[in-house]
N, C-alpha and C positions, 0 to 999 in steps of 0.2 A: 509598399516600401516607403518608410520615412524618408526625407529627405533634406528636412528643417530648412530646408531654402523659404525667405521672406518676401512676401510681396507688399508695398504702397499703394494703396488704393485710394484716391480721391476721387470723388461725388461717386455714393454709394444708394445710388436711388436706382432705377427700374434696369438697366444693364449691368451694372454695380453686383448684386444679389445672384444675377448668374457664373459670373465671370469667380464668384469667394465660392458657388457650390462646386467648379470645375475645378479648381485652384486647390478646392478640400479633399475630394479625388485622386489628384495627386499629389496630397502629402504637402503642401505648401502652407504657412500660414500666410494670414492677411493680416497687413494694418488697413483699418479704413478710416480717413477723416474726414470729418462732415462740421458742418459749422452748428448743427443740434445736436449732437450724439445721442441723447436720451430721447430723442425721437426716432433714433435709428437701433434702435434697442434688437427690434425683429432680425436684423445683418448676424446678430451672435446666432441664430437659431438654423443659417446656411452653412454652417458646418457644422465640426465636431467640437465639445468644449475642450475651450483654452486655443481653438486653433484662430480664432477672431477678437481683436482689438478694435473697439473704438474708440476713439480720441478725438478731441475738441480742437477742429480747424485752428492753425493759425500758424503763422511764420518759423517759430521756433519749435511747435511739433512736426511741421514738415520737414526742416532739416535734419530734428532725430530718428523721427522714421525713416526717411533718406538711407541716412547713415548706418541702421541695423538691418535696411536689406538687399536682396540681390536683384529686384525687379520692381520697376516703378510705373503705376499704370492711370493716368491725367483722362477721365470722365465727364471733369466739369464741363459745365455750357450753357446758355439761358438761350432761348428762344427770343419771348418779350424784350419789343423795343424799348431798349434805355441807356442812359451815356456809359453805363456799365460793360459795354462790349467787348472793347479793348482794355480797361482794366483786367476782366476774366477771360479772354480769348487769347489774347497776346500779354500781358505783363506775367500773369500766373505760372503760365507756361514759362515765360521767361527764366521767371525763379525757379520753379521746378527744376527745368533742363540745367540749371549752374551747378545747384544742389548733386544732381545728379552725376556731373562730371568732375567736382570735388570729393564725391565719395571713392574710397577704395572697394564698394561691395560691389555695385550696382552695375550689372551687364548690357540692361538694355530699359530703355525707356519707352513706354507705350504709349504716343499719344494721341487720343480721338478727336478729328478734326470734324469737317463735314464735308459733303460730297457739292464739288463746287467753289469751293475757298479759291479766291484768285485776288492778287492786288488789285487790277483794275475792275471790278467788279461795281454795281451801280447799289452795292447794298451794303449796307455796315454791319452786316454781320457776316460776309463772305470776306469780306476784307479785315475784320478784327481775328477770324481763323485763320487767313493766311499770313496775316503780321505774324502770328502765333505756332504758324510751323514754321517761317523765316528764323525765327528767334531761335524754335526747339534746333532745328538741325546745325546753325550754328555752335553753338553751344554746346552739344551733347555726341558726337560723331555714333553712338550706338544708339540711337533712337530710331523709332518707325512714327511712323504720320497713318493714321489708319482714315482714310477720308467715307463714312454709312452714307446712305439714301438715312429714308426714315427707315426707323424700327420698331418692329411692330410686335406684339405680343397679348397675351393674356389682360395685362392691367396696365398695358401704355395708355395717354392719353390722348393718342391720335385716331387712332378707331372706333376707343368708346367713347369720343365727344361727338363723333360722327353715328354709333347706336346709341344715342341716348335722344 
């Protein structure tokens, strides 16, 4: 059953790809934004044609995608230490979750934290995630905080840098 409801998808790398084949399933389409698009070319080939958009990161494609769907689902995250933490953990999110609550479509906001996010925490990147659900839940009152362990799979990069 169709059901033309849209979902926003950012950072469409290794969980990303699952989440568009489940989503194609049932009948949803995806936007996905990425800051390469044309290296995210393979994203169209997890569903059916026409049900997958990719679109070129940036402030004013996030709030159009925003705006034309009903579900918005925040993937980004780096690992790698660098001052980039809190710009992508908490500011991102920030803007997303406004986005989100100035739309008339959008039901619910999805966003993937980490397992462990806590203010006072001795690591900058436990504490740029919980800046990052402080700001979402503010903000957005129909949002989830989804906090993984690691996640592992077929072609993550946590297990096969450990068999290689």
């Amino acid at each position: 059953m169709e059901n033309n409801r849209v979902v926003t998808i950012m950072g469409a790398g290794f969980i990303g790809r699952y989440i568009i084949k489940h989503l194609d399933k049932k009948g949803f389409r995806s936007i996905v934004l990425s800051r390469r698009p044309f290296s995210k070319n393979y994203i169209l080939t997890q569903a059916r044609t026409g049900y997958v958009d990719v679109l070129k990161f940036s402030q004013s494609e996030i709030k159009r995608s925003i705006e034309k769907s009903d579900y918005v689902i925040n993937l980004i995250g780096i690992l790698s230490p660098t001052s980039n933490f809190f710009k992508i953990h908490s500011e991102l999110p920030d803007l997303i979750s406004k986005f989100c609550a100035e739309s008339k479509n959008v039901k619910k906001f999805i966003h993937i934290s980490a397992i462990g996010a806590n203010k006072n925490s001795k690591s900058i990147y436990q504490r740029s995630k919980f800046s990052g659900e402080e700001r979402v839940l503010k903000n957005f009152n129909s949002s989830v905080i989804i906090r993984p362990s690691l996640v592992l799979g077929a072609e993550d990069l946590f297990s096969n840098l450990w068999g290689k």
